[in-house]
C-alpha positions as CSV (number, residue, x, y, z in Angstrom):
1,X,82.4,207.6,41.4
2,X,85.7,208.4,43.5
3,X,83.7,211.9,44.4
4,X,80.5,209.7,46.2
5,X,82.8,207.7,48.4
6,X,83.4,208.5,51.9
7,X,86.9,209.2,53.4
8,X,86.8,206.0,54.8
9,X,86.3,204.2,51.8
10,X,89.1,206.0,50.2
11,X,91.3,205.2,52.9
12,X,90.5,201.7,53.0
13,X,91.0,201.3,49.3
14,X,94.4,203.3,49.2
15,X,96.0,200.9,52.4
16,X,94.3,197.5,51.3
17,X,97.1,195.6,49.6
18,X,94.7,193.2,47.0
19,X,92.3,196.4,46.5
20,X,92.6,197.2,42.8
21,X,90.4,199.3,41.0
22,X,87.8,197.1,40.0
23,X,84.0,197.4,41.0
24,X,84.3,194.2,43.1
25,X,86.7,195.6,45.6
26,X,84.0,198.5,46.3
27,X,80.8,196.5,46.4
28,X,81.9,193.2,48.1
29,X,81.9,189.5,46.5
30,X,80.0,189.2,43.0
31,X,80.0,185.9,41.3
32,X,80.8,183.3,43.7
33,X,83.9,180.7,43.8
34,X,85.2,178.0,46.0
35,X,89.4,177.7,46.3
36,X,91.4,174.6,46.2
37,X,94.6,173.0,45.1
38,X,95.0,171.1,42.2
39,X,97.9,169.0,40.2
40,X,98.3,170.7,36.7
41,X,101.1,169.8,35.1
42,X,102.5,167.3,38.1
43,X,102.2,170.8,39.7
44,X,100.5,171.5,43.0
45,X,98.6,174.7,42.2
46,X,96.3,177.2,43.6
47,X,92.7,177.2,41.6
48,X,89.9,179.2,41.7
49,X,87.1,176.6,41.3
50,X,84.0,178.0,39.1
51,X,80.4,176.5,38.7
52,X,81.8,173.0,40.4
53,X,83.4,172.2,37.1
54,X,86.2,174.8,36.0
55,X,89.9,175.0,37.2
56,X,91.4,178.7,36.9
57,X,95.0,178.2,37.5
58,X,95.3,181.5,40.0
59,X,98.4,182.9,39.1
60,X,97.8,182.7,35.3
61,X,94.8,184.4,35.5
62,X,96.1,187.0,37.8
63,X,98.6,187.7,35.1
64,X,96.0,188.0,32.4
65,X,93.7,190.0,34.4
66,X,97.1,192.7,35.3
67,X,97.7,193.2,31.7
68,X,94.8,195.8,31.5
69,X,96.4,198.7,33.5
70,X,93.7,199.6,35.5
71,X,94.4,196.7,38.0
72,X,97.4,197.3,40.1
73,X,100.0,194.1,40.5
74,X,99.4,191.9,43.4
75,X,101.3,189.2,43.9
76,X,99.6,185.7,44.2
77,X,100.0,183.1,47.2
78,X,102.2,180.0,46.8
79,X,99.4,177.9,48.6
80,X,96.3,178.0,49.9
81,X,97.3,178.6,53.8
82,X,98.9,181.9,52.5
83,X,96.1,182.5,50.8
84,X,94.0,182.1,53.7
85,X,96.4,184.1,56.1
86,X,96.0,187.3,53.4
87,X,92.5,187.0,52.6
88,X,90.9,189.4,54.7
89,X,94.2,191.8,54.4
90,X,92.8,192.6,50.8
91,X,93.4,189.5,48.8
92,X,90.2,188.8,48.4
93,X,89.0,191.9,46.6
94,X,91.7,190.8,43.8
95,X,89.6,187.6,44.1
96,X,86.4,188.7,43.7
97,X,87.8,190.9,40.5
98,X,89.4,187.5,39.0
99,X,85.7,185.7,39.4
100,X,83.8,188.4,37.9
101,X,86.3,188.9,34.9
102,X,86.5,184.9,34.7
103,X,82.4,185.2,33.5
104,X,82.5,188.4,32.3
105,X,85.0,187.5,29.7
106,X,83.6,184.1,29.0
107,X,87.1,182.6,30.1
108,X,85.3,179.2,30.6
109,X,83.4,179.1,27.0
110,X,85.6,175.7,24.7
111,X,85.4,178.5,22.3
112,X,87.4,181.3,24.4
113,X,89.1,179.2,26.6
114,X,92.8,180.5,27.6
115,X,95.5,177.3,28.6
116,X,95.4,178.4,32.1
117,X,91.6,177.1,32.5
118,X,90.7,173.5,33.2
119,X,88.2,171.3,33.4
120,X,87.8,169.0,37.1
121,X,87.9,165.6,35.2
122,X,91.4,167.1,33.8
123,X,93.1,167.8,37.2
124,X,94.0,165.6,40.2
125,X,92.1,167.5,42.5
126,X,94.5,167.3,45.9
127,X,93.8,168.4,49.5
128,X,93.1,172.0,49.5
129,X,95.2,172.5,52.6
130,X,98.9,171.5,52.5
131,X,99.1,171.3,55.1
132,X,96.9,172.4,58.0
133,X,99.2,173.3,61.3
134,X,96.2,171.3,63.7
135,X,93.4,169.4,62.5
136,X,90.6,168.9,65.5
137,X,87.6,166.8,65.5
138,X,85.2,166.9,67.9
139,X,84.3,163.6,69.2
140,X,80.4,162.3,69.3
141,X,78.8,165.6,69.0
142,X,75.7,164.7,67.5
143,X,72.7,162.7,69.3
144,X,72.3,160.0,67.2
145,X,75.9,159.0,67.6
146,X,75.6,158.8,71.2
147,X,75.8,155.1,72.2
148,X,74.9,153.8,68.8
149,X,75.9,150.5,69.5
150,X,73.6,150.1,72.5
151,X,69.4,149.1,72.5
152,X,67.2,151.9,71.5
153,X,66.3,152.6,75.0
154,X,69.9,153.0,76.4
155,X,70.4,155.1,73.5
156,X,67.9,157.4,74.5
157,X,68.7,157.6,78.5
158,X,72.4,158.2,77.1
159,X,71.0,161.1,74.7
160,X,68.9,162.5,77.1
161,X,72.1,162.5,80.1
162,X,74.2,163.9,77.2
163,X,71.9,166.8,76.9
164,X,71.5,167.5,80.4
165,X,74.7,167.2,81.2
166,X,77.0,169.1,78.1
167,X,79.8,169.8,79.7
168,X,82.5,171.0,77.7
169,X,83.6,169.5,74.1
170,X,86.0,166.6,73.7
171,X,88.1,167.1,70.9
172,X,90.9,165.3,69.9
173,X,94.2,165.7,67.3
174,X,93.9,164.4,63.9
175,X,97.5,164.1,62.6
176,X,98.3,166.2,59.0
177,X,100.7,165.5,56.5
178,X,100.6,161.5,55.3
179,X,96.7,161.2,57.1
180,X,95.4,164.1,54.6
181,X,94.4,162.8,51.5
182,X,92.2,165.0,48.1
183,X,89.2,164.0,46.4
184,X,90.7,162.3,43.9
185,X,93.1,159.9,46.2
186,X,92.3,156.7,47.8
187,X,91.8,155.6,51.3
188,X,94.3,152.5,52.0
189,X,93.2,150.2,54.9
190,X,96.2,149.4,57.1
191,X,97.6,146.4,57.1
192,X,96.5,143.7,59.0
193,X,92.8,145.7,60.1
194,X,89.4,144.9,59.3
195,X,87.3,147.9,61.2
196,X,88.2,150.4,59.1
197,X,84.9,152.7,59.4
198,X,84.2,156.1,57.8
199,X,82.5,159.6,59.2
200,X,81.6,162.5,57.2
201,X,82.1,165.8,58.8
202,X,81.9,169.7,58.3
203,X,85.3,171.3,58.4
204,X,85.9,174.7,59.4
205,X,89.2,176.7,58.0
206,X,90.3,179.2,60.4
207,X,90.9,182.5,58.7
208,X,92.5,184.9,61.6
209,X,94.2,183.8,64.8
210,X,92.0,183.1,67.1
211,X,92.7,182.9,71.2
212,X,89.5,182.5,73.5
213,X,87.2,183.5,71.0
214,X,83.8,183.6,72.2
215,X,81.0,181.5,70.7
216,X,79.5,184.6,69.6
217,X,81.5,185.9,67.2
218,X,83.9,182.7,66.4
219,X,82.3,182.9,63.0
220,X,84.0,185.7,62.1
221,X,87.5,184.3,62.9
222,X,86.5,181.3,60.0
223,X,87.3,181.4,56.4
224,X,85.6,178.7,55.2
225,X,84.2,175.7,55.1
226,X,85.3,172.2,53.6
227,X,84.6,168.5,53.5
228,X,86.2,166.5,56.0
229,X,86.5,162.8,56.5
230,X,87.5,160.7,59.5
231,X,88.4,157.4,58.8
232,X,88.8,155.4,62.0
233,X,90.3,152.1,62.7
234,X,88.0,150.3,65.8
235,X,90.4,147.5,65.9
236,X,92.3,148.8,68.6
237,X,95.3,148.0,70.6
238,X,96.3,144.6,71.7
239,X,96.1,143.6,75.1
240,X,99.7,144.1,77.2
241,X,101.7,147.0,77.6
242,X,100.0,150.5,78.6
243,X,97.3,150.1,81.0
244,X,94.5,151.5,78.9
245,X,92.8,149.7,75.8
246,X,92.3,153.0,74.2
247,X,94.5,154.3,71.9
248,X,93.2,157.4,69.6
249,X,96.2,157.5,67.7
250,X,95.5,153.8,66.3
251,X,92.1,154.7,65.9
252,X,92.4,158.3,64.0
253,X,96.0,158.1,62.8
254,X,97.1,155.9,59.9
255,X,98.2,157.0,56.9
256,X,95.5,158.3,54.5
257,X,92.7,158.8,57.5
258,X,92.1,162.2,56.5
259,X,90.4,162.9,52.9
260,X,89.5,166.3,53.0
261,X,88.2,168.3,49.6
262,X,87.3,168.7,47.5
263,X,87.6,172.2,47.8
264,X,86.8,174.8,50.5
265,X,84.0,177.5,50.3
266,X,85.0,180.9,51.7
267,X,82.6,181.9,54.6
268,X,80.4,184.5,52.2
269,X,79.1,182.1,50.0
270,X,78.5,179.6,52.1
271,X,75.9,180.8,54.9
272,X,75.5,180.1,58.5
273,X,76.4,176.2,58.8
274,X,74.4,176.0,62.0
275,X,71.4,177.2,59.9
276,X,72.1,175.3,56.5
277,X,74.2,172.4,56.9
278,X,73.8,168.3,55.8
279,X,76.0,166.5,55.9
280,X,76.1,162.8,54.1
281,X,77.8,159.7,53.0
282,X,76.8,157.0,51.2
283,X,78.9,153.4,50.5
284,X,78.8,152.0,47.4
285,X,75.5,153.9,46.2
286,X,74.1,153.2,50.0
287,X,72.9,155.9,52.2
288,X,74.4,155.6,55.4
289,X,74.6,158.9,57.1
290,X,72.6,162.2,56.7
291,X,72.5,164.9,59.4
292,X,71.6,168.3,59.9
293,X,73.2,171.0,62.6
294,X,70.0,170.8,65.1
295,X,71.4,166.7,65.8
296,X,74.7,168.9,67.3
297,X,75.3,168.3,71.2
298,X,78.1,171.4,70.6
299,X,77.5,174.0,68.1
300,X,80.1,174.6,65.5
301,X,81.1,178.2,67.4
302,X,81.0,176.2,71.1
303,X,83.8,174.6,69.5
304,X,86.1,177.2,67.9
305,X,85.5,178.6,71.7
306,X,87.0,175.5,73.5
307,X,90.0,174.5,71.2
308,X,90.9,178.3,71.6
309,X,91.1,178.2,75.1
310,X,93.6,175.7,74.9
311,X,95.6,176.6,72.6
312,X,95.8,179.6,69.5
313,X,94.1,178.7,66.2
314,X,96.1,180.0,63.2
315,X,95.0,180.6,59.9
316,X,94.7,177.4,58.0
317,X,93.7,175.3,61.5
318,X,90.8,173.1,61.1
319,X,87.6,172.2,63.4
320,X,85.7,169.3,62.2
321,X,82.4,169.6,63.8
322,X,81.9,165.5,64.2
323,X,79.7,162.7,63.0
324,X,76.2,161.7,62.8
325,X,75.0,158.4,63.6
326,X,75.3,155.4,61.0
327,X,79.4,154.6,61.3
328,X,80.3,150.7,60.8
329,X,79.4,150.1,64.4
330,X,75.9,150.7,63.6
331,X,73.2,148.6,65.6
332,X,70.6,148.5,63.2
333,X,71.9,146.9,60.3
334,X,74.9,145.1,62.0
335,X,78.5,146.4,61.8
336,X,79.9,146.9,58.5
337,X,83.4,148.1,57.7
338,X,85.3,149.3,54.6
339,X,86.7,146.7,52.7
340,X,88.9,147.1,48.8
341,X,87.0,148.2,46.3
342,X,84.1,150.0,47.7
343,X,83.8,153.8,46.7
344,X,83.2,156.8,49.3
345,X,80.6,159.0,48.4
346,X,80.8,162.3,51.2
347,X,78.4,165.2,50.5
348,X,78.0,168.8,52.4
349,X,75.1,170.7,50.9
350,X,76.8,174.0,49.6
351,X,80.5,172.6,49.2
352,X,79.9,169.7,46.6
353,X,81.0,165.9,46.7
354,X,83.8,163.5,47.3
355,X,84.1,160.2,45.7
356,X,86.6,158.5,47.3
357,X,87.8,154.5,46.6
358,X,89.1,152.2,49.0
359,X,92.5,150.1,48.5
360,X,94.1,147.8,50.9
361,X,97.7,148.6,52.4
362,X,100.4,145.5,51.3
363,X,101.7,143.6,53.4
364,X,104.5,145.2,55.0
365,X,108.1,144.2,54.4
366,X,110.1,142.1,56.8
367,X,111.7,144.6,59.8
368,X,112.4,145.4,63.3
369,X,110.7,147.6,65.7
370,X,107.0,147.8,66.7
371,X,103.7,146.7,64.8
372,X,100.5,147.4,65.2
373,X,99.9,143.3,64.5
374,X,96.4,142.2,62.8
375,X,93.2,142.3,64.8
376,X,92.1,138.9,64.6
377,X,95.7,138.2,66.1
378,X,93.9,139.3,69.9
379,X,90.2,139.5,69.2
């Protein structure tokens, strides 16, 4: 086989760290996996996530798989932004090796089933990402969130002027660590607020550093793809103090405002998002939201190209491409917010599903210093 390949191909295999000797590393990806990050043990670790239902614990497997001398030692990654950052550097051919030898050897089978393979009901299934340097959401980017609250014909001049008038994406910080929740934890409304409202998004993973990319080829400075969620509090601020009633850090920042999950898709096996994505959400069994990419004011790409304008995108960064109509504001049906008890059902067609409950945050204890006091305290 060695004699067929070209002198690029050689060279390419000889200088690419996670290029073992394995078909895989030759031909591209074979069986497909997703990647996420999973408590085993009370340990956060790196899995390789099979048919939607299996765990591999990455490292144990990449220890099994290096017994047999024809694959070379390659170190794994402590977490999943590592991961990411090596991917394209050759990691991923050891990946595709480890998926193929996962089915090949029937890894997965109860009968044949090594200690370092899991099933999901098993694991607490955490935030893939921990944690993401910048999270960005792009703020009412499809149609039929334009002016939702408003009568169906103000929605449609506002749609129309939207359209005519683009302009340039408004995106916005969503804080990390203590917002970002997994799959398998629960949102907590704050203290004190009763608007607590939900949006499903598509997430993008950035996969190289990026630094005004052009729309055209921002997909290939992507990784992946991954479920995002953000939760918003409509309550806002009291009256008093700064001069403006907005306040986007009330709005997107409280603790737990972040579920993302379950687990992200690398790029290849995912598709062209602008072509194949839907995105929905359902609360407690009720449909709610369900869009498709051709509701987007902004495409996915137009806004990789503006947040890296402003500033670089690293490995691990995430876009969240915004919200469909049918938040809590909703005209139609009247508003309706998250209250305890009600499960979170967000779907992206190609990722999988998140089923996420809702909790209320106690009462906080006796203190000094600021608080964001209860909304019916000023409304």
């Amino acid at each position: 086989m060695i004699r067929n390949l070209s002198t690029a191909v050689l060279l390419l295999l000889l200088v690419l760290p996670g290029a073992g000797n394995g078909q895989a590393a030759m031909t591209g990806p074979g069986e497909p996996f997703k990647l996420g990050t999973f408590r085993i043990n009370g340990v956060p670790t790196v899995g390789m996530v099979m048919h939607d239902q299996h765990i591999i614990e990455l490292e144990a497997a990449n220890a099994a798989l290096e017994v047999d001398p024809n694959y070379p030692h390659i170190p794994m990654p402590d977490d999943l932004i590592e991961l990411i950052g090596r991917y394209e550097y050759g990691l991923k051919y050891r990946l595709y090796e480890l998926a193929d030898w996962a089915v090949d050897e029937g890894i997965m089978s109860p009968l044949n089933r090594p200690p370092f393979v899991h099933d999901r009901e098993n694991v607490h299934v955490m935030a893939p990402l921990q944690y993401p340097g910048k999270i960005l959401n792009a703020a009412v980017n499809f149609l039929s969130h334009v002016n939702e609250g408003g009568t169906p014909e103000e929605r449609a001049a506002e749609q129309r002027r939207r359209l005519e008038e683009r302009g340039v994406p408004y995106l916005f910080l969503k804080p990390g660590r203590g917002a970002i929740i997994g799959a398998d934890d629960t949102v907590l409304i704050p203290w004190g607020r009763t608007m607590t409202d939900w949006e499903v998004e598509l997430g993008a993973v950035m996969g190289r550093p990026a630094k005004y990319v052009d729309a055209t080829n921002a997909q290939d400075y992507v990784f992946g793809y991954v479920i995002s969620l953000d939760i918003s509090d409509r309550g806002g601020r009291p009256p008093g103090g700064n001069a403006t009633r907005s306040d986007w850090f009330v709005g997107k920042g409280h603790d737990t405002f972040a579920p993302m999950g379950p687990w992200i898709v690398p790029k290849e096996f995912y598709g062209d998002p602008m072509a194949t994505l839907r995105q929905t959400l359902s609360v407690n069994g009720e449909r709610i939201q369900d869009a498709q990419a051709g509701d987007m004011i902004h495409s996915l790409w137009e806004l990789i190209e503006y947040a890296s304008s402003v500033i670089t995108l690293y490995p691990g960064d995430v876009i969240n491409n915004g919200t469909s109509g049918g938040t809590g504001g909703r005209r139609d049906s009247g508003q309706s917010f998250l209250r305890p008890g009600e499960v979170i059902e967000a779907s992206i067609d190609g990722i999988g599903s998140m089923t996420i409950e809702v909790d209320a945050e106690p009462e906080p204890p006796g203190g000094t210093g600021a608080r964001l006091p209860p909304v019916e305290s000023y409304r």
